[in-house]
C-alpha positions in Angstrom: 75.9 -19.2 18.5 72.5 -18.4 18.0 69.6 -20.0 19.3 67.3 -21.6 16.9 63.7 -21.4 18.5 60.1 -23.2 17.4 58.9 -21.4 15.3 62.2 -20.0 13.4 62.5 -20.6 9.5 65.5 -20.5 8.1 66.9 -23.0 4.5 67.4 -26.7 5.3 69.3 -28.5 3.1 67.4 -31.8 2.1 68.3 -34.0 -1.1 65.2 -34.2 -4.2 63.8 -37.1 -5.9 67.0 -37.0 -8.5 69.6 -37.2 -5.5 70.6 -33.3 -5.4 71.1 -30.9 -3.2 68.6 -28.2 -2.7 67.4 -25.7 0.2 64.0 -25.4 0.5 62.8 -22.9 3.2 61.4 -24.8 6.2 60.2 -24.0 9.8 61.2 -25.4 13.2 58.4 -27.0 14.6 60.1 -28.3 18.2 63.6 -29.0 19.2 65.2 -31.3 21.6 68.3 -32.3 23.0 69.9 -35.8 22.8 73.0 -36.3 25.0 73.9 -33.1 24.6 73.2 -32.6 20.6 70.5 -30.6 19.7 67.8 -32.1 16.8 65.0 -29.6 14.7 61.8 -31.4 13.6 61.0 -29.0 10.4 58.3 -28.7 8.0 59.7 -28.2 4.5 57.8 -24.8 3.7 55.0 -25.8 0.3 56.4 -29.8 0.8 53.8 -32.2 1.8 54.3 -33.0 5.4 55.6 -36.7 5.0 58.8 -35.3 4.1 59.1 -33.5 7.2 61.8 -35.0 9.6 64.6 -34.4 12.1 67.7 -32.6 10.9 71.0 -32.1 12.4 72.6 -28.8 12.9 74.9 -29.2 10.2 72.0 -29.0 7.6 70.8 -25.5 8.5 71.4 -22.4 6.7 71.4 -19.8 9.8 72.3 -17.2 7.5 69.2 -16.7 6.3 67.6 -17.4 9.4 64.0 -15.9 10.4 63.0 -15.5 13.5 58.9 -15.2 14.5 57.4 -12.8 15.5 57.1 -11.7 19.6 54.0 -9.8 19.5 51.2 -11.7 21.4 48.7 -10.5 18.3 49.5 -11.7 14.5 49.7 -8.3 12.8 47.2 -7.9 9.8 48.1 -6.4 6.3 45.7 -4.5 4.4 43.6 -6.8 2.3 40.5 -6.9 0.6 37.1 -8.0 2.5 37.0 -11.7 2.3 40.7 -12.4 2.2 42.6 -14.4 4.1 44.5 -12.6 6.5 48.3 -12.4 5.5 51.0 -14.2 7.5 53.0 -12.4 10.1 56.1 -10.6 9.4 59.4 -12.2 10.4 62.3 -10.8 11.8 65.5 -12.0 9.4 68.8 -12.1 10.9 71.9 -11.8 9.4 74.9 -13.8 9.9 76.8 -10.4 11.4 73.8 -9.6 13.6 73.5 -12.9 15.4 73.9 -12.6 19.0 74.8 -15.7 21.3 71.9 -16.5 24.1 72.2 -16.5 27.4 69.1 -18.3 28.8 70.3 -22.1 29.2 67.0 -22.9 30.5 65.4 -22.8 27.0 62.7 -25.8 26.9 64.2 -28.9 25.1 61.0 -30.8 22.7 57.2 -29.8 23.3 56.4 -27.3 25.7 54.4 -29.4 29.5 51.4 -26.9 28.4 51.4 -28.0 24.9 51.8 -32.1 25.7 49.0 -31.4 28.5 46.5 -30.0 25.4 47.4 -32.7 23.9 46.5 -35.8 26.6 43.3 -33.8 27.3 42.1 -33.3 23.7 43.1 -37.1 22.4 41.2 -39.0 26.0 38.1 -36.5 24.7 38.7 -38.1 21.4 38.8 -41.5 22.8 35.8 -41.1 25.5 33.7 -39.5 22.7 34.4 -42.0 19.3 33.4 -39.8 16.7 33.8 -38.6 13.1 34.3 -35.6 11.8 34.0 -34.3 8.5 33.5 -31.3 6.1 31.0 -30.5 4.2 31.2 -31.5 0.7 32.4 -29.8 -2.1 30.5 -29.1 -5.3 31.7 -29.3 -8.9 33.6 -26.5 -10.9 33.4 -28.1 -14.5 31.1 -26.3 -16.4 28.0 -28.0 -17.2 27.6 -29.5 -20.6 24.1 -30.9 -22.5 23.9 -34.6 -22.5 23.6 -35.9 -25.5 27.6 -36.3 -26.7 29.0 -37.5 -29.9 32.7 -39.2 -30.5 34.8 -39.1 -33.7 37.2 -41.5 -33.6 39.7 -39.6 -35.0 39.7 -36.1 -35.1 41.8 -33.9 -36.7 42.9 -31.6 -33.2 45.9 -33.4 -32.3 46.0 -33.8 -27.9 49.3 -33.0 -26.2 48.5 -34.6 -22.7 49.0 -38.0 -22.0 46.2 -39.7 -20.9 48.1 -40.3 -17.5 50.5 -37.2 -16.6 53.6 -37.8 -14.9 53.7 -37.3 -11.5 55.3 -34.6 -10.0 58.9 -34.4 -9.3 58.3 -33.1 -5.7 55.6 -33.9 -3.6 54.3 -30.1 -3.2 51.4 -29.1 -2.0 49.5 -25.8 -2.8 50.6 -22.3 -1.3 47.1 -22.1 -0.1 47.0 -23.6 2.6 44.1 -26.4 1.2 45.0 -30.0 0.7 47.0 -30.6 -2.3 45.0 -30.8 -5.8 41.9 -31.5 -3.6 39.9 -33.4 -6.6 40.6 -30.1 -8.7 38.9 -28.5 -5.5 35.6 -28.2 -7.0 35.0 -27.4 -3.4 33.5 -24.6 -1.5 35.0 -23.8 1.6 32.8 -25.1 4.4 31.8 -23.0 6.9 31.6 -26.4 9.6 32.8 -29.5 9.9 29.5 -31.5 8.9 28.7 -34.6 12.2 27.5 -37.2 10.3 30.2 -37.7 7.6 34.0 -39.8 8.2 37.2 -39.3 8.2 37.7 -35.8 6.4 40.1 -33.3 8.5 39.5 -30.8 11.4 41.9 -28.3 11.5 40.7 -26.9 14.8 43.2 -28.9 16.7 46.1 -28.9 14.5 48.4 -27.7 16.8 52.0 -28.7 17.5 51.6 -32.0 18.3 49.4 -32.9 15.8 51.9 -31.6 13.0 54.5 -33.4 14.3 55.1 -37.6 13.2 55.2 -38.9 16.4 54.9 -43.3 15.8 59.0 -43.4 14.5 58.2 -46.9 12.9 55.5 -49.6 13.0 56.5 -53.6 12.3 53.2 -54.8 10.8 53.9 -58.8 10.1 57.3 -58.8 7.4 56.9 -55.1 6.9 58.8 -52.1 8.6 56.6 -48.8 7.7 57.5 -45.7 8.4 54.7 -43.1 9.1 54.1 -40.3 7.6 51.8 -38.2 9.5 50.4 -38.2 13.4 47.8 -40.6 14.5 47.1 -40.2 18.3 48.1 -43.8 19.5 48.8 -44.1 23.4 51.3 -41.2 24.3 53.2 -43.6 25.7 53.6 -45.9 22.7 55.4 -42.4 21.0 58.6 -43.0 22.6 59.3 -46.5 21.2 61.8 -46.8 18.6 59.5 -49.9 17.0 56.0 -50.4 17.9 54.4 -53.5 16.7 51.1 -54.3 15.3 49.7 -57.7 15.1 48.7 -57.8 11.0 45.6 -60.0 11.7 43.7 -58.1 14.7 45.7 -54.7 14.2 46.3 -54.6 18.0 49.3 -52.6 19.1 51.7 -53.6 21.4 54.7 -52.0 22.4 57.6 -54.8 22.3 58.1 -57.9 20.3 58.1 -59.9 23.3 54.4 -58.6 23.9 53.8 -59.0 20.2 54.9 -62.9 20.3 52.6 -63.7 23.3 49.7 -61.8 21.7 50.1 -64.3 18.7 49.8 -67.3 20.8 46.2 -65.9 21.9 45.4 -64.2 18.3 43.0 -67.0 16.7 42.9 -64.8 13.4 44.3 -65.1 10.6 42.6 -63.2 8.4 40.5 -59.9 8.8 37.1 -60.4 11.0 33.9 -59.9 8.9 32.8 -61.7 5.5 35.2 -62.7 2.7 33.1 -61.4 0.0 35.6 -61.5 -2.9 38.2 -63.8 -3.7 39.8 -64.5 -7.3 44.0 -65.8 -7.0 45.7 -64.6 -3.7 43.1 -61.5 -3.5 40.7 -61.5 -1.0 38.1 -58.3 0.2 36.3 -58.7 3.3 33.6 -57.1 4.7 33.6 -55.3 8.0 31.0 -54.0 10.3 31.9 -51.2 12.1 29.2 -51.6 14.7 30.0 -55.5 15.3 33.7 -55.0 14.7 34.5 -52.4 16.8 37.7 -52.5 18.0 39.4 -54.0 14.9 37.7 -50.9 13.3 39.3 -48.2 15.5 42.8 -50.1 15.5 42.4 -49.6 11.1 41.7 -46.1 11.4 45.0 -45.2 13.8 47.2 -47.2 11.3 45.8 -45.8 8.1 46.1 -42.4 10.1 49.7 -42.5 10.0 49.7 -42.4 6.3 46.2 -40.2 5.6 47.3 -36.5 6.6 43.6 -34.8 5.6 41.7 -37.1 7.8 40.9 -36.5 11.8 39.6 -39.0 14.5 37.4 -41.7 13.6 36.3 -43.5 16.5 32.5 -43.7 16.2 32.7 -46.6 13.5 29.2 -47.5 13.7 27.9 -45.8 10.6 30.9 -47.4 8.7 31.4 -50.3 6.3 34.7 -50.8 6.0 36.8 -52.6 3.0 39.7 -54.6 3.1 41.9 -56.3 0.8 44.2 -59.1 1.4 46.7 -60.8 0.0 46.7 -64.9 0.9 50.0 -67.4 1.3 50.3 -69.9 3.8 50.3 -68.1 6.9 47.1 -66.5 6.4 45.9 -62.8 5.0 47.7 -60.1 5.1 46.0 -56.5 4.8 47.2 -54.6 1.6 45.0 -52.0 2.1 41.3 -50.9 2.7 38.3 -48.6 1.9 35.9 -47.4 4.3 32.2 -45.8 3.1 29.2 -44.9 5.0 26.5 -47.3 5.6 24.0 -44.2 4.3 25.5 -41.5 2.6 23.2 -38.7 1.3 25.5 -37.0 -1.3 26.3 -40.8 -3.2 29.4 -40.7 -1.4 30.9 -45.0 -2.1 34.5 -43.9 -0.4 35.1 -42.2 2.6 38.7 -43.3 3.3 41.1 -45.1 0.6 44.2 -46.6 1.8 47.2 -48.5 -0.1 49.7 -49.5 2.4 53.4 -48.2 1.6 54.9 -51.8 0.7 52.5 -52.3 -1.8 52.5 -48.8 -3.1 53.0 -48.5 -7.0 51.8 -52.3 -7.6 48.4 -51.6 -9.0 46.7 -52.1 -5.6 44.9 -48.5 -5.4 43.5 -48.8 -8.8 42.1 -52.0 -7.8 40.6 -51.0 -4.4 38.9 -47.8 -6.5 37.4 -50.2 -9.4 36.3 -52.2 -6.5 34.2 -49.7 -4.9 32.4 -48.8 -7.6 32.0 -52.6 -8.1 29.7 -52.1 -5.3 28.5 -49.4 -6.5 27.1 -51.3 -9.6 25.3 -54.3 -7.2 23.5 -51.3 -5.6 22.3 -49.7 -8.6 24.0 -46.3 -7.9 26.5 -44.0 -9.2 29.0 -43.0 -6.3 32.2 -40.6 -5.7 34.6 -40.4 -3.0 34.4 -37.8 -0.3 36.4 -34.6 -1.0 39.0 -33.8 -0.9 41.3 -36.2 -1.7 44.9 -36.4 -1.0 47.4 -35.8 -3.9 48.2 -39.9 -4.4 44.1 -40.3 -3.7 43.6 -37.3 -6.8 45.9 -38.9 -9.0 44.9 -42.7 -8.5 41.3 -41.6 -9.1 42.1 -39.3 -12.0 43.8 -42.1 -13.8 41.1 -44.7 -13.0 38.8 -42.6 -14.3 40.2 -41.8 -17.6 40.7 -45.4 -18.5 37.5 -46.4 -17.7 35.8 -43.9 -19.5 38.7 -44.6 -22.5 37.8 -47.7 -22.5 34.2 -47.1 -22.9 34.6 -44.5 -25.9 37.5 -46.7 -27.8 35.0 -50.3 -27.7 31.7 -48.0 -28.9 30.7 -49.4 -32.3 29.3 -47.5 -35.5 25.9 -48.5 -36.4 25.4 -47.8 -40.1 28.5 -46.1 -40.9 27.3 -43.2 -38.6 29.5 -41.6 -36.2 29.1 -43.5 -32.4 26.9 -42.2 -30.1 26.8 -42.1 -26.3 25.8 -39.8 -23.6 27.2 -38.8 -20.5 24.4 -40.1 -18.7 25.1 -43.4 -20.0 28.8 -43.5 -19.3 28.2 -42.8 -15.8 25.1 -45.6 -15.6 27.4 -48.1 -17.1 30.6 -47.3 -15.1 28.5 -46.5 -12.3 31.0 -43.1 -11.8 29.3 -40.0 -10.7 28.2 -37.4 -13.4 30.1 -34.8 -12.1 33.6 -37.5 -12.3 33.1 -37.9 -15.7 32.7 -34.6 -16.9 35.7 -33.3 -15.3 37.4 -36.5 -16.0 36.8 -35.3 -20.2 37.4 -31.8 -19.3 41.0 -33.0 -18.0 41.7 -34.9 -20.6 40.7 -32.2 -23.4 38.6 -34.5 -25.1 35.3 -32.1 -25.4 35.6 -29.6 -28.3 33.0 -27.9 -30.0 32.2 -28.7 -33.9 29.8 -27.4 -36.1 27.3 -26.1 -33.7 27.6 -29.3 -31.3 29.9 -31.2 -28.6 32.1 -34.0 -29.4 34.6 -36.5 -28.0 37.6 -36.3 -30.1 40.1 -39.1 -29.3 43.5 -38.1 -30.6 46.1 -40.8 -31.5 48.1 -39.7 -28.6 45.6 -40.1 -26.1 45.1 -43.5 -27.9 48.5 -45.1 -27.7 48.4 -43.6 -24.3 45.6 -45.4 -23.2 46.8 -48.8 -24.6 50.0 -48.3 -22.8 48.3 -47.8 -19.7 46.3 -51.1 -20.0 49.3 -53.2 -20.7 50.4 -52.7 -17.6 47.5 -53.2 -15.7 47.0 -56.9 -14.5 45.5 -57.0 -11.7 41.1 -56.2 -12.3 38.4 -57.0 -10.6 36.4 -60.1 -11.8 32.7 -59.4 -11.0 31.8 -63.5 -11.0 33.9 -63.8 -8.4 31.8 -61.2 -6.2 29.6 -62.5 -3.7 27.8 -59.5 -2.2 24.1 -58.1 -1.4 23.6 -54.6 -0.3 21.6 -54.0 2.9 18.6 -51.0 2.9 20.9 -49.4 6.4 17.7 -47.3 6.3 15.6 -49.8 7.4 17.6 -50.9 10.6 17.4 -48.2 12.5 20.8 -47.7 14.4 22.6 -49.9 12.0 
């Protein structure tokens, strides 16, 4: 029997969103040994890393196995200046070539030297506290003039919905980039930028950091299962359960710890200032200066679900947003949104977060209208940081396109005269960024050009479309019941 090495990629048989069979080409990312019976942690090759997992023997395809390469250098194909430098050839191994192995005293998990990178580089992270993000990305739609007409029906009949289908399979693209990242209208920085949040680092994406290592998390009634790394304690990673207390966010790592926590915890209900409330919904306000620990204990739980986002531990220049959900035992966090206190590029999201349970309720659409709620208090247009993850890309792109629907579909005629609007005054009135709402019509293939001049043609498809879409969505935000007024940050110094 052959052994099967870190590194190795070989087919893995996995079952799809309709319950079938398929055997997508994945690599081994560490192996290890339980009682005697070998597991593979792999990475489903061009699958979004929440679906990886560990797999049993039984479920690989050593046929077509591949093994890495030995030199110490990647080789280089020829390639045109500029490219990106091609992958390393791999060695494929026939079922008639394999060769049983002799050395029993293969490693069994993560290499010492690899674990030891990683104690050294997550205490840096925790001495230092501080974000890191890219610099941010710049539009590709093409820019239009401003002045824009709308027929209300024209005669160029739309085949998109308003709101596509997602994706059978959560894929993301063979680039290498985060997956539709907002159409990525984005450059690719040169350096991660010091001053921004959350946004990823790859410099230390090694093997640890690819790898889930929280198995499950009991937050209150909830059991979530993570789908990325977030650098808790590494000796919290062993647990088969580790529990969070859903008021404070502290971890703990047994339920008997958890229950004697909860005779201390006076909280029950995020720290900070309710500043919303309408029903069982709730948003509260949180300093990340004055609420410092809750703060960093939010950031490692939404890390286990927010794969393009690094450390976060400097919270100071951060505002951060949190919805509830009330019943008698107090409010329980269904998700969050963190911005900067001063953001030079109009940034009003850094990090967006729906937690799993509540996933597919209407909850993200409501956290996004939300923040540009906000927005509209301040008097400015805002956009999340880029890029955004593929649920992020495709909760915004729908939010979008019924806001700006419903803004074209309620325009009124004046004098029998076709409406008129502007995209100026679609972004002043729904407070979204410029830039958002062009793209936002350019995905929608509303813009066409007639007789010499841009319009906004609203086919009946993209109609019904729309008035589908709104059926279904109860839950708004009610801007009476807002209580909020925006601080100048640039007149407190330090925050």
């Amino acid at each position: 029997m052959v052994e099967i090495t870190e590194g190795c990629r070989l087919p893995v048989l996995r079952k799809n969103q309709v319950n079938e069979d398929e055997w997508p080409l994945a690599e081994i990312l560490s192996v290890k040994d339980i009682l005697g019976k070998k597991l593979y942690y792999v990475h489903y090759i061009d699958f979004n890393k929440r679906l990886d997992e560990w797999v049993t023997p039984d479920r690989l395809d050593i046929k077509k196995l591949q093994f890495p390469k030995k030199e110490a250098k990647t080789p280089m194909k020829d390639g045109l200046p500029g490219s990106r430098p091609s992958s390393p050839e791999r060695d494929v191994v026939r079922e008639s070539t394999l060769q049983p192995c002799c050395d029993s005293r293969r490693r069994n998990g993560i290499p010492p030297l690899q674990w030891q990178r990683y104690t050294e580089y997550h205490m840096q992270l925790f001495t230092n506290l501080h974000h890191v993000q890219t610099a941010s990305a710049t539009s590709r739609g093409k820019t239009l003039p401003t002045p824009v007409q709308m027929i209300p029906n024209g005669t160029t009949s739309i085949q998109r919905h308003l709101i596509p289908p997602q994706p059978g399979r959560k894929r993301k693209s063979c680039g290498g980039t985060d997956e539709d990242s907002q159409d990525s209208s984005d450059g690719i920085p040169s350096a991660p930028r010091m001053t921004g949040s959350l946004v990823s680092d790859r410099s230390h994406d090694d093997i640890v950091t690819r790898m889930k290592n929280i198995e499950c998390i009991e937050l209150g009634r909830h059991r979530l299962k993570p789908w990325y790394f977030s650098p808790y304690p590494q000796e919290l990673t062993s647990l088969l359960i580790l529990y969070l207390c859903e008021f404070c966010l502290k971890y703990l790592k047994s339920l008997k710890c958890l229950q004697r926590h909860l005779t201390k915890c006076n909280l029950r209900h995020p720290p900070g200032n309710e500043i919303y409330r309408k029903g069982t919904i709730s948003f509260f306000e949180i300093d990340g200066r004055k609420n410092k620990a809750y703060s960093q204990n939010l950031c490692l739980l939404a890390k286990c679900f927010l794969d393009h986002k690094t450390l976060y531990y400097d919270t100071d220049p951060f505002l951060f947003y949190v919805m509830t959900e009330y019943d008698s035992k107090g409010f329980h966090i269904v998700g969050y949104f963190s911005k900067e206190k001063e953001s030079t590029e109009d940034y009003n999201v850094a990090c967006i977060l729906t937690l799993p349970p509540y996933q597919r309720r209407g909850y993200g659409k409501l956290l996004i209208e939300f923040s540009y709620e906000l927005s509209k208090v301040e008097g400015k247009t805002g956009t999340p940081e880029k890029p955004l993850s593929d649920l992020g890309l495709l909760s915004y792109r729908s939010y979008w396109s019924q806001t700006i629907l419903e803004i074209l579909m309620d325009l009124k005629s004046e004098n029998g005269e076709r409406p008129q609007i502007t995209i100026n005054e679609i972004s002043e009135i729904t407070s979204v960024k410029k830039e958002d709402v062009i793209s936002t019509l350019q995905y929608l293939n509303l813009i066409n050009y007639y007789k010499g001049q841009y319009i906004l043609t609203l086919s009946e498809d993209i109609v019904e479309g729309h008035e589908r879409a709104m059926q279904k969505r109860h839950l708004r935000i009610d801007p009476k019941c807002l209580h909020f007024t925006p601080k100048d940050w640039s007149k407190r110094g330090k925050w």
